[in-house]
C-alpha positions, 0 to 999 in steps of 0.5 A: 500500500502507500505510504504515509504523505501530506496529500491524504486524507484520513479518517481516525475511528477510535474504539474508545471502549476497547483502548479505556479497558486496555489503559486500565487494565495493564497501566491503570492510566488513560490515554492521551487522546491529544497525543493519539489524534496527532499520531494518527493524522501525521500533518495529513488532512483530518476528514473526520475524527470519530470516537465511539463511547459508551454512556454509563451513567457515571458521573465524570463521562460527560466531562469526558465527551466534552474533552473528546469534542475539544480535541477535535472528536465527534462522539458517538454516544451508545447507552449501555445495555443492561440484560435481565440476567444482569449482564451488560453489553454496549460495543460499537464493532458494527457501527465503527464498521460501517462508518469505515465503509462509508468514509473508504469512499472519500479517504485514502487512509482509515485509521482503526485506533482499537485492539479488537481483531473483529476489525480484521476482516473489515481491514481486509475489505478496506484495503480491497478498495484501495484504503490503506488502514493503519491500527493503534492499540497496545499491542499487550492487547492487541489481537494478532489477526487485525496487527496482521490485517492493517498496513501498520501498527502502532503500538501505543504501549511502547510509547507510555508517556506519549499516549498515556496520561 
């Protein structure tokens, strides 16, 4: 595929879910979106920055959309799902997924900042149609399938202080 210059055009689609749990649980920091939506352009043309949040009632995480929407993101914002069971379910795998497809159209490079591998196939695709797909994630978590599927991968755990606050 291409490599990176100034000309493309990239969307930066954020699995913000996946990349809080990954934070947590193996530095129990978070990330530094500022630091993660610099990487992820590299003075290219932003055509869109999208993260994808869960709503769980708690009472910091408006100030946390807010913060999102600062920087130069666009939320969106799914409640979570409690099941009768008790059990509780909110991700964005198919609405990231879509978003990814309908952008392919209008940018040379999507850039999937997750660690989920159900995206490999959906790197598949986009490369299929000319797309370069760039990953970020931590690559502690990070599944091997999608490190396979993208153009590049950047794994944010190598770079704590940058992408961790």
């Amino acid at each position: 595929m291409t490599e990176i210059h100034p000309g493309q055009r990239v969307a930066v689609l954020t699995d913000s879910q996946n990349l809080y749990h990954s934070a947590q649980s193996r530095y129990s920091r978070n990330i530094d979106y500022s630091a993660l939506l610099e990487k992820a352009v590299q003075d290219r043309e932003l055509v869109r920055a999208i993260a994808y949040v869960i709503r769980a009632e708690s009472p910091e995480e408006e100030r946390f959309f807010e913060a999102l929407r600062d920087i130069g993101f666009e939320t969106k914002i799914k409640d979570i799902k409690t099941f009768p069971d008790g059990s509780k379910k909110a991700d964005w795998d198919l609405g990231m997924s879509l978003d990814a497809v309908t952008l392919a159209s209008h940018v040379d490079v999507v850039v999937l900042c997750t660690g989920d591998g159900d995206f490999a196939r959906l790197c598949s695709h986009l490369r299929h149609e000319g797309v370069r797909v760039e990953a970020m994630g931590f690559g502690s978590s990070t599944a091997d399938e999608l490190v396979d599927a993208a153009d590049t991968f950047v794994d944010l755990g190598e770079r704590e202080d940058t992408f961790l606050l």
